[in-house]
C-alpha positions in Angstrom: -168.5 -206.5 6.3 -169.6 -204.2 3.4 -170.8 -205.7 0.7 -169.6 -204.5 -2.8 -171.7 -202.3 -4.6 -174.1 -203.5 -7.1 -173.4 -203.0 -10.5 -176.0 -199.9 -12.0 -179.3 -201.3 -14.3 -179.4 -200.5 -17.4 -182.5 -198.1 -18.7 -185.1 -201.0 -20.5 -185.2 -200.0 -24.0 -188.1 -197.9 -24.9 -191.3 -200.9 -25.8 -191.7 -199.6 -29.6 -187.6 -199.7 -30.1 -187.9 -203.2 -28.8 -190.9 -204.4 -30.7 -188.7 -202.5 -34.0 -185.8 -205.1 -32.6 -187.5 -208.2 -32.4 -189.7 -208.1 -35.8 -188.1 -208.4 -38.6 -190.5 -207.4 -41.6 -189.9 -209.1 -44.5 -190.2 -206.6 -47.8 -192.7 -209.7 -49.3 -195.0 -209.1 -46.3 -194.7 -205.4 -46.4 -195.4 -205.3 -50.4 -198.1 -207.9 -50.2 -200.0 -205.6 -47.5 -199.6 -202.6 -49.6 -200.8 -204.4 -52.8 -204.1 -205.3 -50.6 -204.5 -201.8 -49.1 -204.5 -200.7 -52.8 -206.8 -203.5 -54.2 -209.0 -201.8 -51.4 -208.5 -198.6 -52.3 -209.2 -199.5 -55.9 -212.3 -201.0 -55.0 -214.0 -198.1 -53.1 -213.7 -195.7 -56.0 -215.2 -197.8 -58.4 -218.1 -197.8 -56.1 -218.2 -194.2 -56.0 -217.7 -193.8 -59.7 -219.5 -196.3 -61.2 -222.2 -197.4 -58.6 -224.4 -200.8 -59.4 -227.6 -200.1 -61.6 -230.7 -200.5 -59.6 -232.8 -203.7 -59.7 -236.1 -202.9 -61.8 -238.5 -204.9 -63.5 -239.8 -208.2 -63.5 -237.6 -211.2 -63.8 -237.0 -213.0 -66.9 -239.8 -216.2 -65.7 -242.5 -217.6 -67.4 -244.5 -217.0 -64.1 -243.8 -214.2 -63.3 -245.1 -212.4 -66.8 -248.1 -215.0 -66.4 -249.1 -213.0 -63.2 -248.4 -209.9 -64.5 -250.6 -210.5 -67.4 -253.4 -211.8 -65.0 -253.2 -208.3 -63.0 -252.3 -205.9 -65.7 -254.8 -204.0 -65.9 -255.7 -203.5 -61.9 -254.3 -201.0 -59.7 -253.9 -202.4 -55.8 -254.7 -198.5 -54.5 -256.8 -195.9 -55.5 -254.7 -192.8 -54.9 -256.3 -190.2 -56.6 -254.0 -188.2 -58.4 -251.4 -189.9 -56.4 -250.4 -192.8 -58.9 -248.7 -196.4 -58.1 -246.0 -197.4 -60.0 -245.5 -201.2 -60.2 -244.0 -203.4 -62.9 -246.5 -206.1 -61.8 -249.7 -203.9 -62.1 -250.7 -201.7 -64.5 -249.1 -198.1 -64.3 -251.6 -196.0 -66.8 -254.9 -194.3 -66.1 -257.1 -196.3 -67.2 -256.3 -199.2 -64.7 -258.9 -199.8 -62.5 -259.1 -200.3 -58.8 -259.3 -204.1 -57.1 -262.4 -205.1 -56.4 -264.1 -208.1 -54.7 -264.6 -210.1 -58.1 -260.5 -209.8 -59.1 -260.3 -211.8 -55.8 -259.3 -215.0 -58.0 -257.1 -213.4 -60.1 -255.2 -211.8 -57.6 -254.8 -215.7 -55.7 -254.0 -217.0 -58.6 -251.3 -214.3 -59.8 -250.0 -214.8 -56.2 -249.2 -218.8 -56.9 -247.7 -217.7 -59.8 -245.3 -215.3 -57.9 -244.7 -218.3 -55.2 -243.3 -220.5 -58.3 -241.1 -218.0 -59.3 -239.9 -217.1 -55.6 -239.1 -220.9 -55.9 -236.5 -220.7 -58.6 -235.5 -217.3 -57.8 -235.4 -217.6 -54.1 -233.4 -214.5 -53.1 -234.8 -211.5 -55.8 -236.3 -209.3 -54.3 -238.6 -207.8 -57.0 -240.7 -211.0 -56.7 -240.3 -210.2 -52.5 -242.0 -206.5 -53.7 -244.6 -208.8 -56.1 -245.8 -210.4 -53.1 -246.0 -207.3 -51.4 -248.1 -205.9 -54.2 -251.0 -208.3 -54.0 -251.0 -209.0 -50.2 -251.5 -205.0 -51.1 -254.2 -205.6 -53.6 -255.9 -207.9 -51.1 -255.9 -205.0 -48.4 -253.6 -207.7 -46.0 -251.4 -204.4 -45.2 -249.3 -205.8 -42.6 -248.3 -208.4 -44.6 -247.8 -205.8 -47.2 -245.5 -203.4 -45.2 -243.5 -206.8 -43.5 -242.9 -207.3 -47.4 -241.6 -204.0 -48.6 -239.3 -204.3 -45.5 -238.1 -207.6 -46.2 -237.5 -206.2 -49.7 -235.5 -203.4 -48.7 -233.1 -204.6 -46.7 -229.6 -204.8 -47.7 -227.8 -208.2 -49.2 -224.7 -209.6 -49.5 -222.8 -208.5 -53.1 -223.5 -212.5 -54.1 -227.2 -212.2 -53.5 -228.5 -209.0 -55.5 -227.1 -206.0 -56.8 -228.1 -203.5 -55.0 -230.7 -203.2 -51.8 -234.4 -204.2 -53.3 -234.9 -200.8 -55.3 -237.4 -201.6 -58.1 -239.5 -199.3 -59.9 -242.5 -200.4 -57.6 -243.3 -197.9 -55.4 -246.4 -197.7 -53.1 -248.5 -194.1 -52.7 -248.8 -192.9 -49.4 -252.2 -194.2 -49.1 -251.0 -197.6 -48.9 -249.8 -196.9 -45.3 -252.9 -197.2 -43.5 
């Protein structure tokens, strides 16, 4: 005996036609995607257009203008005619290089900072502070591990923009 023939199988739908088939978007899903896609888009040109001010300066602490006043008128490097530009020490020419005797004042200025690290825990111009004295005290690993720990990036909630300050170390510091 023959057996009857089978009946023919029918081509399977093509997978996107069948993904098309079983979703069903919802215009509320589609127009709240497209709302966030612009709120993003949004976003990214005020970045471009109006970027965040950079972080410069002291901050507003008692402390922190005590230690600056305690180190005014030093300069942590002698460049030469290279000059170091610092909000903590003092930016003219007639600031004189660190020597052995401002030993105090520099320890002292650097408890000061400490305090005001305390309440302000994640600025990173008191970071570049600390870097400036462990500078001044010719501690230059401790100096560079602080202008890196200054300079890296934070989170939106944490700082405005990533550690720039108008402290800058000469060249010379990089010994």
């Amino acid at each position: 005996m023959t057996s009857p023939p089978l009946p023919p199988v029918p081509a399977a739908p093509a997978p996107v036609a069948e993904l098309e088939h079983h979703i069903k978007w919802r215009l509320v899903a589609v127009g709240v995607f497209l709302a966030m896609m612009a709120g993003l888009l949004a976003m990214a040109v005020l970045a471009l257009v109006a970027p965040a001010r950079p972080i410069v300066g002291l901050p507003d602490d008692h402390d922190a203008g005590a230690a600056r006043e305690l180190v005014r008128d030093l300069t942590p490097v002698a460049g030469g005619t290279l000059r170091f530009q610092s909000a903590l020490f003092a930016v003219d020419s007639a600031a004189r290089a660190v020597t052995a005797a401002d030993a105090g004042r520099i320890a002292r200025a650097a408890d000061l900072i400490e305090r005001a690290r305390g309440r302000h825990p994640r600025d990173p111009r008191l970071e570049i502070c600390t870097a400036h004295l462990a500078l001044a005290r010719r501690l230059y690993a401790r100096a560079e591990a602080g202008y890196r720990s200054a300079s890296r990036p934070r989170s939106r909630a944490t700082s405005r923009s990533p550690a720039r300050s108008s402290s800058r170390p000469s060249p010379s510091s990089r010994r």
